[in-house]
C-alpha positions in Angstrom: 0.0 0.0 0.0 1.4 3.5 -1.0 1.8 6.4 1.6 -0.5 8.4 -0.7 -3.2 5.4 0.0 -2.8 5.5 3.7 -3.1 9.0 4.3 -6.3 8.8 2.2 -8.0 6.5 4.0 -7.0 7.5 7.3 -8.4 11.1 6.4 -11.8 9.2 5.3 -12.0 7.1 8.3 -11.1 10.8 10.6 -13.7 12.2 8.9 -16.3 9.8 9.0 -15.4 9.2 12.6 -15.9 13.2 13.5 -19.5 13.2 11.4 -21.0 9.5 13.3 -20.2 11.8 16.5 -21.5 14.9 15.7 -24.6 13.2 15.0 -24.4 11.3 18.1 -24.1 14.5 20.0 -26.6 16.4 18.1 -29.1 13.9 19.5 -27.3 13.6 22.7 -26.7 17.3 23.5 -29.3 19.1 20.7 -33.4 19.9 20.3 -33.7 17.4 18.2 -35.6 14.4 17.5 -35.6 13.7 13.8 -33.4 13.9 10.8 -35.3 17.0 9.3 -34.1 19.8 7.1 -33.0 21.7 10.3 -31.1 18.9 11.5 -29.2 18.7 8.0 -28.3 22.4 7.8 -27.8 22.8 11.4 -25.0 19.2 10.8 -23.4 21.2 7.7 -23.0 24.4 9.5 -21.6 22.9 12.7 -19.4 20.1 10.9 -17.7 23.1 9.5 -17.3 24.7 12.9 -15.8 21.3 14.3 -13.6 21.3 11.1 -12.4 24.9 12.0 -11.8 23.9 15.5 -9.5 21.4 14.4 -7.5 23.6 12.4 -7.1 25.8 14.9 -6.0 23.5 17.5 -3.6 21.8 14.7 -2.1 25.1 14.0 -1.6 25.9 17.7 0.4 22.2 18.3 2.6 22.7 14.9 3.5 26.2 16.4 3.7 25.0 19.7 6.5 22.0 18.9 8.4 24.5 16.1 9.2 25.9 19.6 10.5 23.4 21.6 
């Protein structure tokens, strides 16, 4: 298996891994009780916040071990 390959499916299965829980905690944590339009756009808007987050936090621990 080539590099390329494993960094692909490891990004797939980190992604698929952060949507199962955001719907889990939608449920868990949200107003909701079915998959309706609301639901939909309310998982696409906050996906991309959790994506953000991520980023952020990634940036922050490259810039944090340039240092040390």
């Amino acid at each position: 298996m080539s590099k390329k390959k494993i960094i692909e499916e490891t990004v797939e299965t980190i992604v698929d891994n952060i949507e199962e829980k955001l719907v889990d905690y939608m449920f868990e944590y949200g107003n909701y009780s079915d998959s309706d339009d609301i639901f939909y756009e309310d998982k696409e808007e906050l996906f991309n916040e959790v994506v953000k987050e991520l980023n952020n936090r990634i940036i922050k621990y490259k810039t944090f071990n340039n240092i040390i």
